[in-house]
N, C-alpha and C positions, 0 to 999 in steps of 0.2 A: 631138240634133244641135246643133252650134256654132251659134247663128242668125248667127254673122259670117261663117260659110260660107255662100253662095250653094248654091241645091239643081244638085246634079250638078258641083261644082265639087271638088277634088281638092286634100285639104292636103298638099304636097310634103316640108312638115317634118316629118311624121309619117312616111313612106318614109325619109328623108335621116337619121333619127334611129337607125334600125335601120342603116342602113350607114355610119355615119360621115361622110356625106356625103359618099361616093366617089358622084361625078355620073356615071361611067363605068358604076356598078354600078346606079344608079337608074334611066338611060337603059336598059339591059339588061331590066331588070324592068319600066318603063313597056313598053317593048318586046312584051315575052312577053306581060304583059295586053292589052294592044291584040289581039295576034293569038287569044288567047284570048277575049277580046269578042267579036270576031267570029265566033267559030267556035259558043261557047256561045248567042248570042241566039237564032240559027235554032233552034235547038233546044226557045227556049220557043214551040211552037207551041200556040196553046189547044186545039186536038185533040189533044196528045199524050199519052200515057199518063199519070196520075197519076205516077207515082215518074220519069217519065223526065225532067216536069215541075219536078218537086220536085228532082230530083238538079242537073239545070241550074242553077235559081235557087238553090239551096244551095252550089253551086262557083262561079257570078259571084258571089255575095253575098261568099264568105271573100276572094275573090281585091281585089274593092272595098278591102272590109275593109285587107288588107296595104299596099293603095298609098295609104290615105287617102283614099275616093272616097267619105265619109260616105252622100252619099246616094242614091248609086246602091248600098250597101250596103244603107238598107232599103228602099229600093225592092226589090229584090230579097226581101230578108223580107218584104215584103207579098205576092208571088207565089210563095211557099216554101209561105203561108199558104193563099195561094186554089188549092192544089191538087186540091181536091176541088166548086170550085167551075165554072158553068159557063163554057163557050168565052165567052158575051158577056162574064161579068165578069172571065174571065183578058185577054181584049182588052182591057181599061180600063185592066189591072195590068200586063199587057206595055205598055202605050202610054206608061205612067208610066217601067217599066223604058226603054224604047227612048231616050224622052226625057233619064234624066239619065245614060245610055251617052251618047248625041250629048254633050251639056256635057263628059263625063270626058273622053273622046277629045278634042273641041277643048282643053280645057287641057289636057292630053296634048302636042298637037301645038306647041301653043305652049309650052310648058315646053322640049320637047326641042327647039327652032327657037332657046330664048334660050340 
């Protein structure tokens, strides 16, 4: 990871660089993630099945991935990883994941507000 990147923070240039920096098409795509955050986080619940665990953190990790959300990308590979470990230590891993979700959305929210 960029250490000039802030953990949970979202490099915009790295999105803007795959669309040509159509901001109409970026906003669309912050968009869909957003709403896809949200839908995928519940689902990393530490009692849920192994793979249904693993599928979760493996679809927000890529999605991370595309917008530039470094670190909420291995956050998410760290909870890809502890799929086989217990509820308390997926708690620790979701609580990292949950955390740099909150950062990506706030600069999210503020990216598409400027």
């Amino acid at each position: 990871m960029n250490d000039a990147v802030r953990p949970g923070s979202v490099d915009f240039g790295h999105l803007e660089s795959y669309v040509a920096g159509d901001r109409a098409i970026v906003r669309e795509v912050l968009d869909l993630f957003s709403d896809q955050a949200r839908t995928v986080l519940p689902a990393l619940s530490p009692t849920a099945a192994k793979d249904d665990w693993r599928h979760a953190a493996h679809s927000l990790k890529g999605s991370a991935l595309g917008i530039g959300a470094f670190a909420l990308a291995e956050a998410c590979g760290a909870a890809e990883a502890a799929r086989d470990e217990s509820p308390e230590a997926k708690r620790a891993v979701l609580a990292r994941v949950a955390d740099a979700m909150a950062e990506a959305l706030a600069d999210i929210a503020a990216y598409t507000r400027g």
